[in-house]
C-alpha positions as CSV (number, residue, x, y, z in Angstrom):
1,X,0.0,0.0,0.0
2,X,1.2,3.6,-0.8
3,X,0.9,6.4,1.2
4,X,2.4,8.2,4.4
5,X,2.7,5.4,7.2
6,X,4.6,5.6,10.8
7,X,7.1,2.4,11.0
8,X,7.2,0.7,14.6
9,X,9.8,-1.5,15.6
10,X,9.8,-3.8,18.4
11,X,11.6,-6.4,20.0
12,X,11.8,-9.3,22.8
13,X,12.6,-7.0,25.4
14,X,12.4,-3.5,24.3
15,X,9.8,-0.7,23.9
16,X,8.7,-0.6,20.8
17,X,9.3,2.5,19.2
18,X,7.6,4.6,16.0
19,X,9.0,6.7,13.6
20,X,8.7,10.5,14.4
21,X,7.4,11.2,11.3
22,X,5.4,9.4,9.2
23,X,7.0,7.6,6.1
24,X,6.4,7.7,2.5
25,X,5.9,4.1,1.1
26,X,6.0,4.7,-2.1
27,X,9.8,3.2,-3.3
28,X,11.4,0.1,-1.8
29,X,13.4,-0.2,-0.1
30,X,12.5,2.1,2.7
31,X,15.4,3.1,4.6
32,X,15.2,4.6,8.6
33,X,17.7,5.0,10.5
34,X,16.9,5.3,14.2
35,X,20.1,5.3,15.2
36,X,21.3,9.1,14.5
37,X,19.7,11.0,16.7
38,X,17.0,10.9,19.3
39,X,14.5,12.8,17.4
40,X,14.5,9.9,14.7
41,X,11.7,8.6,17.1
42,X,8.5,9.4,18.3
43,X,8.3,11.2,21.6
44,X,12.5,11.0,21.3
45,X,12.0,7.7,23.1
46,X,15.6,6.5,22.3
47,X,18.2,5.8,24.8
48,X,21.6,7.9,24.2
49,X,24.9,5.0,24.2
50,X,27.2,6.8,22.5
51,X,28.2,10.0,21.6
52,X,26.6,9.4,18.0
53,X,24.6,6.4,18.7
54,X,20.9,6.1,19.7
55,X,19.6,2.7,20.8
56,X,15.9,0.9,21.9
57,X,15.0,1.0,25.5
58,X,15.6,-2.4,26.9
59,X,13.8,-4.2,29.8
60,X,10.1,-4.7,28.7
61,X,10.6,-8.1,30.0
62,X,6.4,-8.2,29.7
63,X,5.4,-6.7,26.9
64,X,2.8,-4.2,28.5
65,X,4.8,-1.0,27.1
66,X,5.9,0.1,30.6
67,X,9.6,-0.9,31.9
68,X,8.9,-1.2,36.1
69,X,8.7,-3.3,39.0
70,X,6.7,-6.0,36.9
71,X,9.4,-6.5,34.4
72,X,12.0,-6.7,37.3
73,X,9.6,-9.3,39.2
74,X,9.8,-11.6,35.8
75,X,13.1,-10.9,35.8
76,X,13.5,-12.1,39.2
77,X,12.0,-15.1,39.1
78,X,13.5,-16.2,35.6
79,X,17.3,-15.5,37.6
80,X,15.9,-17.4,40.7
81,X,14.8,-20.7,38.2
82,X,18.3,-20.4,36.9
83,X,17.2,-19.9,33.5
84,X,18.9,-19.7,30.6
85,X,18.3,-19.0,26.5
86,X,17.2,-16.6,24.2
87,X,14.4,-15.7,26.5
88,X,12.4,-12.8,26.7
89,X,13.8,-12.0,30.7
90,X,17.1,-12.3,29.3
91,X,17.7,-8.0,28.7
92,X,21.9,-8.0,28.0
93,X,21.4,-11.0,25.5
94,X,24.1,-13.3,27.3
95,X,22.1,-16.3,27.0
96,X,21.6,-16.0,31.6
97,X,19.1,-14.2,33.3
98,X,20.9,-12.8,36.1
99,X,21.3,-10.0,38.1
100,X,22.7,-8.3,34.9
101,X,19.7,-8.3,33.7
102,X,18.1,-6.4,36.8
103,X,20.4,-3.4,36.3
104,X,19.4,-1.8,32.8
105,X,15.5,-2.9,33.6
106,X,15.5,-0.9,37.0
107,X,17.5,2.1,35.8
108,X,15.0,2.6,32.9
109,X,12.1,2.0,35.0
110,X,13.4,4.6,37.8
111,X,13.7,6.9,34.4
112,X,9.5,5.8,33.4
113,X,10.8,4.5,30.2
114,X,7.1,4.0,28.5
115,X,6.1,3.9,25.0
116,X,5.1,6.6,23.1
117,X,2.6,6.4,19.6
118,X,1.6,8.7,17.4
């Protein structure tokens, strides 16, 4: 379909994010790069890593479009079970949910990390 359309991205553990603007479909490919500066998203909902980096807020361990004390209680648990794998608890990717995984989860959800749509 043609036409002007916001792109969302989301995945295992993040908050899913929109375009700021929306996007012309008219040509493929259609290229976005979220990555250059915060403003590339919707709401500037993109975590600063590097000086010219912007990244996905991570630690949506439940999918509800909040990062908080619900997504550290999943994480919790999942670290107490010992388990491991490419698991939605799992935030840094290392294959161990751990207390690793706590850290980036509660500083975005002492920062209300939320999602934010157009």
């Amino acid at each position: 379909h043609s036409g002007a359309r916001y792109i969302a991205i989301s995945h295992r553990n993040s908050i899913e994010i929109w375009s700021a603007a929306p996007v012309n479909l008219v040509s493929t490919p259609i290229l976005y790069d979220f990555s250059l500066q915060s403003t590339s998203a919707y709401g500037n909902n993109l975590c600063h890593v590097d000086p010219s980096v912007y990244a996905i807020f991570c630690g949506d361990a439940n999918k509800d479009g909040v990062v908080d004390s619900m997504d550290m209680g999943d994480i919790d648990n999942a670290s107490g079970a010992f388990m491991m794998g490419y698991l939605i608890t799992d935030i840094n990717g290392d294959g161990v949910i751990d207390s690793n995984d706590l850290a980036p989860t509660e500083n975005n959800a002492s920062n209300f990390i939320i999602v934010i749509t157009p």
